[in-house]
C-alpha positions in Angstrom: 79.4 102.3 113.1 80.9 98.7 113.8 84.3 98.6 114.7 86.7 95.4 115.4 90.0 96.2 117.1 92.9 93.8 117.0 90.6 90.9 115.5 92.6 88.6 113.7 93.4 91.1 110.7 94.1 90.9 106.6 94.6 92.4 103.9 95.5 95.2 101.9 95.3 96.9 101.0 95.2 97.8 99.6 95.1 100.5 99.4 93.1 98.6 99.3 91.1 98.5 101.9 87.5 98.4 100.9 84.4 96.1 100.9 81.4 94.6 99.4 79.1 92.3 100.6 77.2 90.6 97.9 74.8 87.9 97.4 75.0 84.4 99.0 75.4 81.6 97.0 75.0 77.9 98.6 75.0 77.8 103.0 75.3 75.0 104.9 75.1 74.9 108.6 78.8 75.6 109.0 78.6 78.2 106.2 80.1 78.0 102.9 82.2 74.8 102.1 83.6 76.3 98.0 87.1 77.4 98.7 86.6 79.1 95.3 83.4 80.9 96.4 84.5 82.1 99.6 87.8 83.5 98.0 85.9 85.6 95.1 84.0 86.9 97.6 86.3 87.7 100.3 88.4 89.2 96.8 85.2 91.2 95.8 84.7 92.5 99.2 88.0 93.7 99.9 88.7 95.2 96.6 85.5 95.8 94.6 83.1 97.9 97.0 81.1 100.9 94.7 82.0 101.6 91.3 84.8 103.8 92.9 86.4 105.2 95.6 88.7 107.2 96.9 90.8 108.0 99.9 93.7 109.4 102.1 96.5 107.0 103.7 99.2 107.3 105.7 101.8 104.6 106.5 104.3 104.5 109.3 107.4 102.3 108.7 108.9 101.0 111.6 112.5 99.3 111.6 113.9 96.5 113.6 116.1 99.0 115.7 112.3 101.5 115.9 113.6 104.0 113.6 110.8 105.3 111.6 109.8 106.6 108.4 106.4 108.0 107.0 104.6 108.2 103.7 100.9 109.9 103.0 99.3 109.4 99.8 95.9 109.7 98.2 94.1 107.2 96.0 91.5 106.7 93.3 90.2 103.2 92.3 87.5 102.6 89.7 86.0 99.7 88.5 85.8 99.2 84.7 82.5 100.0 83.3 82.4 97.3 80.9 82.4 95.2 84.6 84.7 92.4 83.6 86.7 92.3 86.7 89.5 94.9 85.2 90.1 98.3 87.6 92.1 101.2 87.5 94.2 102.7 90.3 96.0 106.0 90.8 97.9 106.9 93.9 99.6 110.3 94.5 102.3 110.7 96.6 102.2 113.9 99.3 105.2 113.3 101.8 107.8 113.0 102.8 109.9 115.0 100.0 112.0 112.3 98.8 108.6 110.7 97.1 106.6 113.9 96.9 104.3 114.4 93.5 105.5 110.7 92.5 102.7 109.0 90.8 101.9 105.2 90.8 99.2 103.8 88.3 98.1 100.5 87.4 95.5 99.2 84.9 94.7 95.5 86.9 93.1 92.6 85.1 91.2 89.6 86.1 92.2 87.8 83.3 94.8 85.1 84.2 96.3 85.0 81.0 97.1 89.2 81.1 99.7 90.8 83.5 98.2 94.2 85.5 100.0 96.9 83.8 101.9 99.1 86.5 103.6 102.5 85.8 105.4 105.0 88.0 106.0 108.4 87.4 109.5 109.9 89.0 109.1 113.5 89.2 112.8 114.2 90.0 113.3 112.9 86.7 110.5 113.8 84.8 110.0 109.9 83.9 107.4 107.5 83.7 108.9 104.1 84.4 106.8 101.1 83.2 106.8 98.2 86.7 108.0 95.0 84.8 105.4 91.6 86.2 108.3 90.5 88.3 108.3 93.6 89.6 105.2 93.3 91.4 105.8 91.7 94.1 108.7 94.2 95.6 108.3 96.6 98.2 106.1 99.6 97.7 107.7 102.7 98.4 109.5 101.2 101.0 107.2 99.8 102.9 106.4 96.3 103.8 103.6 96.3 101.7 104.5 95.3 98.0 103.4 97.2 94.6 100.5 93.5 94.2 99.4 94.0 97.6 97.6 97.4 96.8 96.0 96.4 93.9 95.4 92.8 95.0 96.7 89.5 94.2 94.5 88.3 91.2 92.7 85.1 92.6 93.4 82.6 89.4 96.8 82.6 90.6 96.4 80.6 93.3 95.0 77.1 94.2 92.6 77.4 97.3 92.3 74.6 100.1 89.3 75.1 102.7 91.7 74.2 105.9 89.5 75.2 108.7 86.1 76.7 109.5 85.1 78.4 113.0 82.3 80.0 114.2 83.5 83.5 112.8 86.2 82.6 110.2 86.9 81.1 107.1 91.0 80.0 106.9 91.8 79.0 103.2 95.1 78.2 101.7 96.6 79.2 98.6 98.8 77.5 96.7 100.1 79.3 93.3 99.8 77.9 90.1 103.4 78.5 89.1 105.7 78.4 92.4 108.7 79.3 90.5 106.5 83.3 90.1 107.2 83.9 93.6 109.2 83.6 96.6 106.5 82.1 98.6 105.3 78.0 99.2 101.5 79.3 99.8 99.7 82.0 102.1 96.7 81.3 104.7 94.2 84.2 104.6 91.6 84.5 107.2 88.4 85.6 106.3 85.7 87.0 108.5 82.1 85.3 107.8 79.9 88.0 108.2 82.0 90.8 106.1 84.0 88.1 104.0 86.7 90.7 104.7 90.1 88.9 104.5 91.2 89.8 108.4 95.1 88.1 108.1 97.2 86.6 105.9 100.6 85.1 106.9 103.2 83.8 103.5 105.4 80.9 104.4 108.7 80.1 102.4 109.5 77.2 100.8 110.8 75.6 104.5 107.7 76.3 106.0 108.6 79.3 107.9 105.9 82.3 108.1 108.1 85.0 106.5 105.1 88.1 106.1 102.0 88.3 108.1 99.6 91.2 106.9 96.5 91.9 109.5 93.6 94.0 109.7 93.6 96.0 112.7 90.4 98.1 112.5 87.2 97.5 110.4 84.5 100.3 109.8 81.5 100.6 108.1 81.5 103.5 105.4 78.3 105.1 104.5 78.1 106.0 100.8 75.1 106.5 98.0 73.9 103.7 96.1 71.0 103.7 93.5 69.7 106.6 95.2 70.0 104.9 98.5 72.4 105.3 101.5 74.4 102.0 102.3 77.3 100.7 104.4 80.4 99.4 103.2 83.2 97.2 105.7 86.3 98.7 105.3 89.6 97.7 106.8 90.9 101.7 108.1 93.6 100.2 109.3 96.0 97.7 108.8 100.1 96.3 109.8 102.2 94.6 107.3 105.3 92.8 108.9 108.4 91.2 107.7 109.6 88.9 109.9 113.0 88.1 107.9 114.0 91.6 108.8 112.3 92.6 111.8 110.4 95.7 109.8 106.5 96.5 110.2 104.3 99.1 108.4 101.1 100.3 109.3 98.7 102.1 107.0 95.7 104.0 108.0 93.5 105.1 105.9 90.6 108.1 106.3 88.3 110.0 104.2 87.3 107.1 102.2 84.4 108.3 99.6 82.8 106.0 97.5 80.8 106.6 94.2 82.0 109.8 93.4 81.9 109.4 89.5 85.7 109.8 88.5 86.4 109.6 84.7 88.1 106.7 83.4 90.5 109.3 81.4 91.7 110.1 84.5 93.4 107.1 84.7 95.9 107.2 81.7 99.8 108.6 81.6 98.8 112.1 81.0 97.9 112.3 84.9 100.6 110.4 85.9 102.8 113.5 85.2 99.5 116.1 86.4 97.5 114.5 88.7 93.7 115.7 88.9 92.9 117.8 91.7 90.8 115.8 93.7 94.3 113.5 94.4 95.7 116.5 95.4 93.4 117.2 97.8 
């Protein structure tokens, strides 16, 4: 198993929090030079491992004064079949009571020109409230981590900038496409050369001020079944999101990661939402 503590660390989750390593394109002596490249396959690595997966997490809210608060979940995350890029996500809340049995779905897409569809189901009220676009990018369950940090910030959003290269990392900047979207200038992400896991991003306001770092605190590699063959995945396990406007941090750690384990793409729809399967309850 190869682990990296306290490396220079990344991103989500996501809940997040998987990874794929797949084929090279061009390599120069300094390693890739495409911006785009090395962004669709940091993307594809921390998002895309397996045709699914899923997992337990558990996230430790911490507030400027060190008060705490705690959520577990589970998750599911599948890959569409048709492989265009589109996934689905279902996450199932266990504790603390004031979230317990709430449901959180989302349909993503890689289309830039379609918004992911998001939903969350309220048990206390027996409703299924659909997450508006502008929604997305507002704390998740009161964490420092927002709702398009689990499911992943769709990479045609952005402009990316090669800034630096060194002899592990990648840094790239982002710049997005329509500023007046969101409350950030751009974001660095850190990327790790041999995993092409993203290992820290920090989001800068409009002054110039870093205003959110997220980093990767532990890495593992996940064994799971492939075409009839055992492989290992990267997977950030562990990972701290903090807000440096008000002084909060989160950090989620996730176990029993399982990849390939066939879920049904029915599973993903509204009827769930409101009865989850029973391997999310697990």
């Amino acid at each position: 198993m190869n682990t990296h503590r306290n490396t220079i660390p990344a991103y989500c989750l996501a809940l997040w929090i998987l990874v794929l390593v797949i084929p090279f394109g061009p390599v120069f002596a300094s390693g890739l030079t495409d911006a785009d490249e090395i962004i669709r396959r940091a993307n594809h690595a921390a998002l895309y491992p397996g045709d699914d997966n899923s997992a337990s997490v558990r996230m430790v809210i911490t507030d400027k004064l060190g008060r705490t608060r705690k959520r577990a979940f589970n998750t599911l995350r599948k890959n569409h079949p048709a492989g265009n890029g589109d996934q689905f996500y279902l996450i199932y809340f266990k504790s603390p009571a004031d979230v317990r049995k709430m449901t959180f779905m989302v349909h993503k897409h890689d289309s830039p020109a379609k918004d992911d569809d998001r939903w969350l189901y309220l048990p206390n009220l027996d409703l299924v409230k659909r997450i508006a676009a502008g929604d997305k990018r507002t704390s998740f369950a009161g964490s420092d981590f927002l709702y398009e940090d689990i499911s992943g910030r769709n990479i045609h959003e952005d402009h990316h900038v090669l800034r630096e290269v060194t002899h592990r990392y990648y840094v790239i900047d982002n710049i997005p496409v329509r500023p007046e979207s969101v409350s950030f200038s751009h974001y660095t992400a850190t990327i790790d050369k041999e995993t092409f896991l993203p290992v820290k991003q920090e989001f800068f306001d409009k002054t110039g001020a870093v205003t959110r770092v997220i980093e990767a605190t532990e890495v593992e590699a996940i064994p799971a079944m492939e075409n009839g063959q055992e492989r290992h995945y990267p997977v950030v396990t562990c990972s701290v999101a903090t807000n440096l406007e008000s002084g909060s941090v989160t950090e989620m750690r996730v176990s029993g990661i399982r990849f390939n384990t066939g879920v049904s793409d029915t599973v993903f729809s509204e009827r769930y939402l409101r009865r989850p399967p029973r391997r999310l309850l697990r």
